[in-house]
MDTraj code that builds the backbone (N, CA, C; nanometers):
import mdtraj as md
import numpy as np

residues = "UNK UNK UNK UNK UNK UNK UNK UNK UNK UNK UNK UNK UNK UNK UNK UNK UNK UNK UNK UNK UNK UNK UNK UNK UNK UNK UNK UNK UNK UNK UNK UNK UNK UNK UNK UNK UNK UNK UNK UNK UNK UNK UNK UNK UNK UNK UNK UNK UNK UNK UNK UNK UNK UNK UNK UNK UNK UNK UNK".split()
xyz = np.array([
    [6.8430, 3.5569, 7.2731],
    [6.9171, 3.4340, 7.2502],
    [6.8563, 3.3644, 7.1277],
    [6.9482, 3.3402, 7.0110],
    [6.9144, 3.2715, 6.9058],
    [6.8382, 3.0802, 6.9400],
    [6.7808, 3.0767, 6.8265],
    [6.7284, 2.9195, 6.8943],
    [6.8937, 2.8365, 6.8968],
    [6.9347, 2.8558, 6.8025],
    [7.1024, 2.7794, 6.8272],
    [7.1878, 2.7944, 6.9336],
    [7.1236, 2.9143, 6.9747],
    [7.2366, 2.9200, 7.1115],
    [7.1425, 2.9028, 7.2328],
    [6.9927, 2.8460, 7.2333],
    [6.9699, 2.8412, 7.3301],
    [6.9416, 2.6476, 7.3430],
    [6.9887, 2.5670, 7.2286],
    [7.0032, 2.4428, 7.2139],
    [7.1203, 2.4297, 7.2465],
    [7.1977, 2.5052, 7.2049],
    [7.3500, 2.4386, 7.2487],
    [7.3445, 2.4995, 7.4328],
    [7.2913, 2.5524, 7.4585],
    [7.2511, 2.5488, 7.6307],
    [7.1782, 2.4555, 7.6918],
    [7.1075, 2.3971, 7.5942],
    [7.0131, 2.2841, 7.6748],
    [7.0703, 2.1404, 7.6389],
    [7.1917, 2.1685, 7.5306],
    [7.2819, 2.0308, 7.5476],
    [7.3498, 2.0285, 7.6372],
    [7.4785, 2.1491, 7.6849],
    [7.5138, 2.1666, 7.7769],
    [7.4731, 2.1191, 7.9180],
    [7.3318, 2.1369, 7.9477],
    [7.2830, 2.0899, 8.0917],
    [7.2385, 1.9319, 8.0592],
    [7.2116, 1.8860, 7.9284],
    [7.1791, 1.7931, 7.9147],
    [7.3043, 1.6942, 7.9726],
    [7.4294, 1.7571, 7.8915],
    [7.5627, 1.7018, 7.9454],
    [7.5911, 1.6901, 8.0915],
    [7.5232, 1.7557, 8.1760],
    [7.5718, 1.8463, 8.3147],
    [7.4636, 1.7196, 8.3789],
    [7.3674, 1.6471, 8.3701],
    [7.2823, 1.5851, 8.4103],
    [7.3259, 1.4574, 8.4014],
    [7.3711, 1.4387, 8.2893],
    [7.4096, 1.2771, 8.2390],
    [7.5699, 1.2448, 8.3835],
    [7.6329, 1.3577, 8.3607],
    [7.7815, 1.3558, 8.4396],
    [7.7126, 1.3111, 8.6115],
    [7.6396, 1.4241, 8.6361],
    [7.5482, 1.3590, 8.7786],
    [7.4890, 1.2427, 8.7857],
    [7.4009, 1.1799, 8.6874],
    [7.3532, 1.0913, 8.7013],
    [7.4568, 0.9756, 8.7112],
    [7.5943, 0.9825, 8.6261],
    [7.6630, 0.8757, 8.6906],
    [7.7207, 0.9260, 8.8180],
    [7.7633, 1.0342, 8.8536],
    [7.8126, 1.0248, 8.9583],
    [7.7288, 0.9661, 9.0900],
    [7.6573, 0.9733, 9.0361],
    [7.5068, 0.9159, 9.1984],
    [7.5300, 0.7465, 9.1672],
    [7.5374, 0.7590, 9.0175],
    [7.5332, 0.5726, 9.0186],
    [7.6566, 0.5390, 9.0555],
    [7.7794, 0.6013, 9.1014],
    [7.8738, 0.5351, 9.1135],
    [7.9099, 0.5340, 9.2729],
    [7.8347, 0.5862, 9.3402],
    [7.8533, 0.6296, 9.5059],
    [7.8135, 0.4565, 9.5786],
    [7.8657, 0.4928, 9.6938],
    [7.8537, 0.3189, 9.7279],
    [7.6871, 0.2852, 9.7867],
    [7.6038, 0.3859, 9.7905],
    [7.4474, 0.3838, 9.8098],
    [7.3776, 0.4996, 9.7350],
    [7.3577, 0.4655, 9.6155],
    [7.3053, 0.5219, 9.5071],
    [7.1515, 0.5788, 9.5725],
    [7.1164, 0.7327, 9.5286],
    [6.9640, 0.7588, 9.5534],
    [6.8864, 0.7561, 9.4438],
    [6.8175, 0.6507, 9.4410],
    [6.7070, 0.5685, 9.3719],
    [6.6455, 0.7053, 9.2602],
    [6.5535, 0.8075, 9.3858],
    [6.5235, 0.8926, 9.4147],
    [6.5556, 1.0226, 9.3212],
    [6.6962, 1.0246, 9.3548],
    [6.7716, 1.1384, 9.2966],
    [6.8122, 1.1351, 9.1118],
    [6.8278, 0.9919, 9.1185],
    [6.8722, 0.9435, 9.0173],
    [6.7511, 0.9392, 8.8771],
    [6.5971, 0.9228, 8.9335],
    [6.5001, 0.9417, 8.9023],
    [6.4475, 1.0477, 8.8423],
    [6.4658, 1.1722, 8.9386],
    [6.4517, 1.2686, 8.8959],
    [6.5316, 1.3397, 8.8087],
    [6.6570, 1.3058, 8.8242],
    [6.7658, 1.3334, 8.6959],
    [6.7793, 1.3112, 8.5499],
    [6.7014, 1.1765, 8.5450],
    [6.6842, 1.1451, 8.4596],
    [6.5548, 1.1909, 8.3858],
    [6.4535, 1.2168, 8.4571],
    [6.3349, 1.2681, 8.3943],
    [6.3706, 1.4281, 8.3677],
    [6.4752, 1.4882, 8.4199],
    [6.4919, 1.6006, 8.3624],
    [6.5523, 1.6103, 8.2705],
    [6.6380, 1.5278, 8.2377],
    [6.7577, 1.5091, 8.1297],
    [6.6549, 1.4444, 7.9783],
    [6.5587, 1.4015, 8.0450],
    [6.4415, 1.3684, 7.8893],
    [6.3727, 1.4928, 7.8736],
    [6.3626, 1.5483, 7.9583],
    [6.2489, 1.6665, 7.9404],
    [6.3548, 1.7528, 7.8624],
    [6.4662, 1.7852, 7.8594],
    [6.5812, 1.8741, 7.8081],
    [6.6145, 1.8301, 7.6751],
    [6.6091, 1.6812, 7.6716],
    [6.5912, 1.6127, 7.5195],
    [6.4880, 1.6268, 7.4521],
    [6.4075, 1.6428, 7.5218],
    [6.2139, 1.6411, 7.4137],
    [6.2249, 1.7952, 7.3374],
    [6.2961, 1.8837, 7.4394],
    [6.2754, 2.0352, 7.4734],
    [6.4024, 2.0676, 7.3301],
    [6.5222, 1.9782, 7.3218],
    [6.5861, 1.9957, 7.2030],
    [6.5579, 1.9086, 7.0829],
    [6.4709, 1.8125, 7.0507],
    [6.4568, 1.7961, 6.9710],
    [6.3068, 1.8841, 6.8990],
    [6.2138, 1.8870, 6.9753],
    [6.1308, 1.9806, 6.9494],
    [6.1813, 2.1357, 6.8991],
    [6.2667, 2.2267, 6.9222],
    [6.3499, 2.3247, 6.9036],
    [6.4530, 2.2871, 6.7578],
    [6.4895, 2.1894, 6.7431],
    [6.5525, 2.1361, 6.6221],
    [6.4739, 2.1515, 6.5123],
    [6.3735, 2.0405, 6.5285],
    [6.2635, 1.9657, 6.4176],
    [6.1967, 2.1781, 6.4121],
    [6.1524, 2.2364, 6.5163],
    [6.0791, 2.3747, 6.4537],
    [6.2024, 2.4809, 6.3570],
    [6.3203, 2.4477, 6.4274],
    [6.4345, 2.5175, 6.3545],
    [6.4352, 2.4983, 6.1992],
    [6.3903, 2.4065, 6.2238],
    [6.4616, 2.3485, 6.0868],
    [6.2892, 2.3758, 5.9778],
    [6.1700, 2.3991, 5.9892],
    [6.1036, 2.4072, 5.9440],
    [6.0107, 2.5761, 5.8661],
    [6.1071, 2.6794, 5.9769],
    [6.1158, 2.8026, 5.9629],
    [6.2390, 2.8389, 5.8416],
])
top = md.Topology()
chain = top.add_chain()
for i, resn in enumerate(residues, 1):
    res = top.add_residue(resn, chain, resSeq=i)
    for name in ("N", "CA", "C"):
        top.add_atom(name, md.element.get_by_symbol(name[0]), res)
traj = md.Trajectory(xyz[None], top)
């Protein structure tokens, strides 16, 4: 898997995380919890593509 096609996979889930995370915020008892951890994965997937960018681009 090229680095381009394995960023445009980790936008993809990045997308796939953000869609969950509202769907939890929009339920009539939101998990604090769930919502937490979603979000710390959805940064870790951002750090993980901009790091992969910024080296792309320096090779």
């Amino acid at each position: 898997m090229s680095t381009v096609d394995h960023i445009e996979a980790l936008k993809a889930k990045h997308a796939s995380l953000e869609q969950a995370i509202h769907h939890e915020n929009t339920r009539p008892h939101p998990d604090d919890d769930a919502i937490c951890s979603l979000k710390k994965r959805k940064l870790q997937i951002k750090d993980e593509i901009a790091r992969l960018s910024s080296s792309s681009t320096t090779h």
